[in-house]
C-alpha positions as CSV (number, residue, x, y, z in Angstrom):
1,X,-33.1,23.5,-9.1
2,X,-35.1,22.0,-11.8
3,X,-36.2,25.0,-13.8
4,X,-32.3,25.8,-13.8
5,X,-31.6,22.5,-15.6
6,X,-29.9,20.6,-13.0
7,X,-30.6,17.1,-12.8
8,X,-31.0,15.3,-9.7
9,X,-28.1,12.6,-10.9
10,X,-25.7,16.1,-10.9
11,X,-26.8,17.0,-7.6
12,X,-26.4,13.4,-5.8
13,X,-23.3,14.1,-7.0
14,X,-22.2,16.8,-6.2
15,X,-24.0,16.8,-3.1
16,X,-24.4,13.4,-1.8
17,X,-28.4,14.5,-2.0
18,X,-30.0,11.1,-3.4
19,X,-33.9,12.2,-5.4
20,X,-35.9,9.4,-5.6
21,X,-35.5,9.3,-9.6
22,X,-31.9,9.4,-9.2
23,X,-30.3,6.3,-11.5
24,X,-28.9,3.1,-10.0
25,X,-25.6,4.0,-10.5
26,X,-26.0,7.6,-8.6
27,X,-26.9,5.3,-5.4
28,X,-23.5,2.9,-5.8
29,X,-21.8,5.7,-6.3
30,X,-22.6,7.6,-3.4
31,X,-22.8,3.7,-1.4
32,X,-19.5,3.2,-2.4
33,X,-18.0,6.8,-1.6
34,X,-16.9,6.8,-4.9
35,X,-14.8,4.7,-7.5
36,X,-11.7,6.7,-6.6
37,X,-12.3,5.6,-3.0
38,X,-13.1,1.9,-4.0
39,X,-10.1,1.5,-6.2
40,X,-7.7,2.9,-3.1
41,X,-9.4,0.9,-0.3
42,X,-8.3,-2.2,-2.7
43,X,-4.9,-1.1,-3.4
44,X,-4.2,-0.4,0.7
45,X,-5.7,-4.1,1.2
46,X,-3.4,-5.5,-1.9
47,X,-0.2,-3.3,0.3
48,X,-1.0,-5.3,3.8
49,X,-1.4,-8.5,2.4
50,X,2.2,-8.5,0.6
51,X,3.9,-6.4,3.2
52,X,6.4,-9.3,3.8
53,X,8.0,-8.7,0.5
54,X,10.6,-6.2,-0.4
55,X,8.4,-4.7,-3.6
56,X,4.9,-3.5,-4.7
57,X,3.9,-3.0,-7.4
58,X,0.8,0.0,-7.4
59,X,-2.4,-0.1,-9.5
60,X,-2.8,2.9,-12.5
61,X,-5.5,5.2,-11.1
62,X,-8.0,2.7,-13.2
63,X,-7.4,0.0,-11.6
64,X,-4.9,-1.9,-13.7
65,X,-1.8,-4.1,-13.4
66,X,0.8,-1.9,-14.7
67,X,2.1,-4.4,-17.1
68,X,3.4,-3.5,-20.5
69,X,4.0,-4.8,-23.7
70,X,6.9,-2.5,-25.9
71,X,7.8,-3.2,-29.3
72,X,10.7,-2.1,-30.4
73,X,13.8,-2.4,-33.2
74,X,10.7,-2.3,-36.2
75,X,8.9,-5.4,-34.5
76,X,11.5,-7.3,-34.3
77,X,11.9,-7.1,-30.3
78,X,9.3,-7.6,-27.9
79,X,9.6,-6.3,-24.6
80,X,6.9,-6.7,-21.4
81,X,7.7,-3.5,-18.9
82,X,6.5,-3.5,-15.3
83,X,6.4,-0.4,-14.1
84,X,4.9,1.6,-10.2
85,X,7.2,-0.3,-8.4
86,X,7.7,1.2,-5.0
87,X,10.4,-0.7,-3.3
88,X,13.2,-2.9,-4.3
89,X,13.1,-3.5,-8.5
90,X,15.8,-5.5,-8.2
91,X,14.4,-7.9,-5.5
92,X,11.1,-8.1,-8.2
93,X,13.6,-9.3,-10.8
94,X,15.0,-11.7,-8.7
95,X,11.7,-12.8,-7.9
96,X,10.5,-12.5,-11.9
97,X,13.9,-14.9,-12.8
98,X,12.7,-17.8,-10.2
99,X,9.4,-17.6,-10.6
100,X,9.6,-17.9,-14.4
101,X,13.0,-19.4,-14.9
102,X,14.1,-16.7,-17.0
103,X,17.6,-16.1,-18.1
104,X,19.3,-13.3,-15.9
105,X,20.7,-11.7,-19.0
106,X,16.7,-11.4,-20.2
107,X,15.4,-9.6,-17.6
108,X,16.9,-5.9,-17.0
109,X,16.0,-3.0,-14.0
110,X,15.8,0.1,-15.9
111,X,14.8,3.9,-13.6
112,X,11.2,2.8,-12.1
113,X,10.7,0.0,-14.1
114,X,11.6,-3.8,-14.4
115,X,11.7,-5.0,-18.7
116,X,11.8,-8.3,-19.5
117,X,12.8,-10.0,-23.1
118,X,9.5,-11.4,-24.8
119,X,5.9,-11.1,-24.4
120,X,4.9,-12.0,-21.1
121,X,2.1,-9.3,-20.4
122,X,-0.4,-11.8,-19.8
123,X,1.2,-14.2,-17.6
124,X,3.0,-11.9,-15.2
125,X,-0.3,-9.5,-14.7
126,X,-1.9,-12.9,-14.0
127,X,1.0,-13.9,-11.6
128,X,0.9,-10.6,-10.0
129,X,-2.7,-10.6,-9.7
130,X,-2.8,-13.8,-8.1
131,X,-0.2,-12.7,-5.7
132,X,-2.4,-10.0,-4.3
133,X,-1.5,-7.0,-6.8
């Protein structure tokens, strides 16, 4: 398999055959059954742990909160979107509106997605984060 050009880090991969001058990151890989795998064993644990609630809110295949920032009306109008909701939205705004004392009238369900007036990308991917997200 050599002489045909395949390297040993290709087949570990492809395989789950580890060479001895595989890299590092071929052996974590195959340790960790993956990235894919990782990221969906965390978001399964993140799903138990808030099960109590009416709303989730799922990670992008990446790993990320899926918290937005939209600008809008010639940068005039900020908006921060959450979006991968599975549940309730309205229940998450409910939750937003306490947890930040926003105004009702700020804070909108639109299909699949909860969009709130201003910039708040940062705090509520922290708040959701800390909650278990």
């Amino acid at each position: 398999w050599m002489s045909r050009g395949i390297s040993c880090a290709f087949l570990s991969f492809r395989t789950g055959i580890v060479c001895n001058n595989a890299s590092p990151f071929s052996r974590i890989f195959l340790q960790n059954n993956g990235l894919k795998s990782a990221i969906s064993d965390k978001r399964a644990l993140s799903n138990q742990s808030n099960q109590s609630s009416d709303w989730s809110v799922v990670r992008t295949p990446n790993g990320q909160l899926p918290v937005y920032r939209d600008v809008k009306n010639h940068g005039t109008r900020e908006l921060t979107i959450v979006r991968k909701i599975i549940g309730d939205p309205n229940s998450l705004r409910q939750t937003i509106i306490n947890e930040f004392e926003i105004s009702e009238k700020e804070v909108w369900v639109k299909q699949g997605r909860v969009e709130l007036k201003g910039s708040h990308r940062r705090t509520v991917a922290e708040w959701l984060a800390r909650k278990g997200f």
